[in-house]
C-alpha positions in Angstrom: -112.1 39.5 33.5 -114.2 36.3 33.3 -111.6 34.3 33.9 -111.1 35.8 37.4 -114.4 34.3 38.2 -113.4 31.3 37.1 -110.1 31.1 39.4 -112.5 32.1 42.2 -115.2 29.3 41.3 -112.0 26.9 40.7 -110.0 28.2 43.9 -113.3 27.4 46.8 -114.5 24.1 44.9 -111.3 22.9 45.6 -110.6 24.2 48.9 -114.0 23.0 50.0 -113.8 19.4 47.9 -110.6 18.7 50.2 -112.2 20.3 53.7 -115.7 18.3 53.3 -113.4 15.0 53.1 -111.5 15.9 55.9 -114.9 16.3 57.8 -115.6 12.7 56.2 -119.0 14.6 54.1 -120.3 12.4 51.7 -119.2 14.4 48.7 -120.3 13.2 45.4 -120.3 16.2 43.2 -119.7 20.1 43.2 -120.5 22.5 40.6 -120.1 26.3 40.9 -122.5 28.8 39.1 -120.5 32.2 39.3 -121.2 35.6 37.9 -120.6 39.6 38.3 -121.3 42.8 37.8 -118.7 45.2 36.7 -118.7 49.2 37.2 -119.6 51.0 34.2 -116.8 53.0 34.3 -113.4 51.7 33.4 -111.3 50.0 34.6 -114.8 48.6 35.0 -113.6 46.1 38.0 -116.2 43.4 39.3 -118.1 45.2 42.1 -120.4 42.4 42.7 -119.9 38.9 42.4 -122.5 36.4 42.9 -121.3 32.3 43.9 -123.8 29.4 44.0 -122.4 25.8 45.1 -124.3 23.4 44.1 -123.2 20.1 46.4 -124.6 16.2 45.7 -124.2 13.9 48.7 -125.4 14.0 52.5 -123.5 17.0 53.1 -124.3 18.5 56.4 -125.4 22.2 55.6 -123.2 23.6 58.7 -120.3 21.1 57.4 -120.8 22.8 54.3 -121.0 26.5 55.2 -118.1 26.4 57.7 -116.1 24.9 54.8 -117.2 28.1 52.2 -116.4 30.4 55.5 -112.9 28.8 55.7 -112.3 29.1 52.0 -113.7 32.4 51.5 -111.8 34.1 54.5 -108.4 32.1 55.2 -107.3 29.6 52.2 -108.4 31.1 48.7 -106.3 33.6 47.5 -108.2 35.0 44.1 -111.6 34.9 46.4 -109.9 37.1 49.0 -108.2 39.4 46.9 -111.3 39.9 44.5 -113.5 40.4 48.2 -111.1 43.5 48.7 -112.9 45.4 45.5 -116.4 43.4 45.3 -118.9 42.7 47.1 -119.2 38.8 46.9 -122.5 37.2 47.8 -122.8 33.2 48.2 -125.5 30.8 48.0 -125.6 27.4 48.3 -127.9 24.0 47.7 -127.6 20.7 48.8 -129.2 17.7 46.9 -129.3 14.3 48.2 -127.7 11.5 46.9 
């Protein structure tokens, strides 16, 4: 089960690393902080799943949030299919370089 957070955290930081350069965004480094809740019952699914990116470089924020919008709804697979049984939440911080 944790490793379908990890596709998820591996699956946006990608499709966001490659749609920051396209906007030409400073990118110098991503990390991903993810975790969940699962139900208490089995087959104890995620029903909650938390995603912080954590983005070096002078990154516009709106660069930054339409490029988690675009990965989140249109290009990342394990994201969208885990969105169709959890409630996913995302977050994000932008330190200078």
């Amino acid at each position: 089960m944790e490793m379908l957070l990890m596709a998820k955290a591996g699956c946006t930081g990608m499709d966001i690393a490659a749609i920051l350069e396209k906007k030409r965004q400073p990118l110098i480094d991503l990390k991903i902080n993810v975790r969940g809740l699962r139900a208490s019952d089995f087959p104890k699914v995620w029903t909650v799943i938390e995603v912080e990116y954590l983005v070096w470089g002078n990154v516009e924020p709106e660069a930054l949030e339409q490029a988690i919008s675009l990965s989140e709804e249109k290009y990342c697979s394990v994201g969208i299919m885990l969105g169709k049984a959890a409630e996913v939440r995302t977050s994000y911080k932008i330190f200078s370089a």
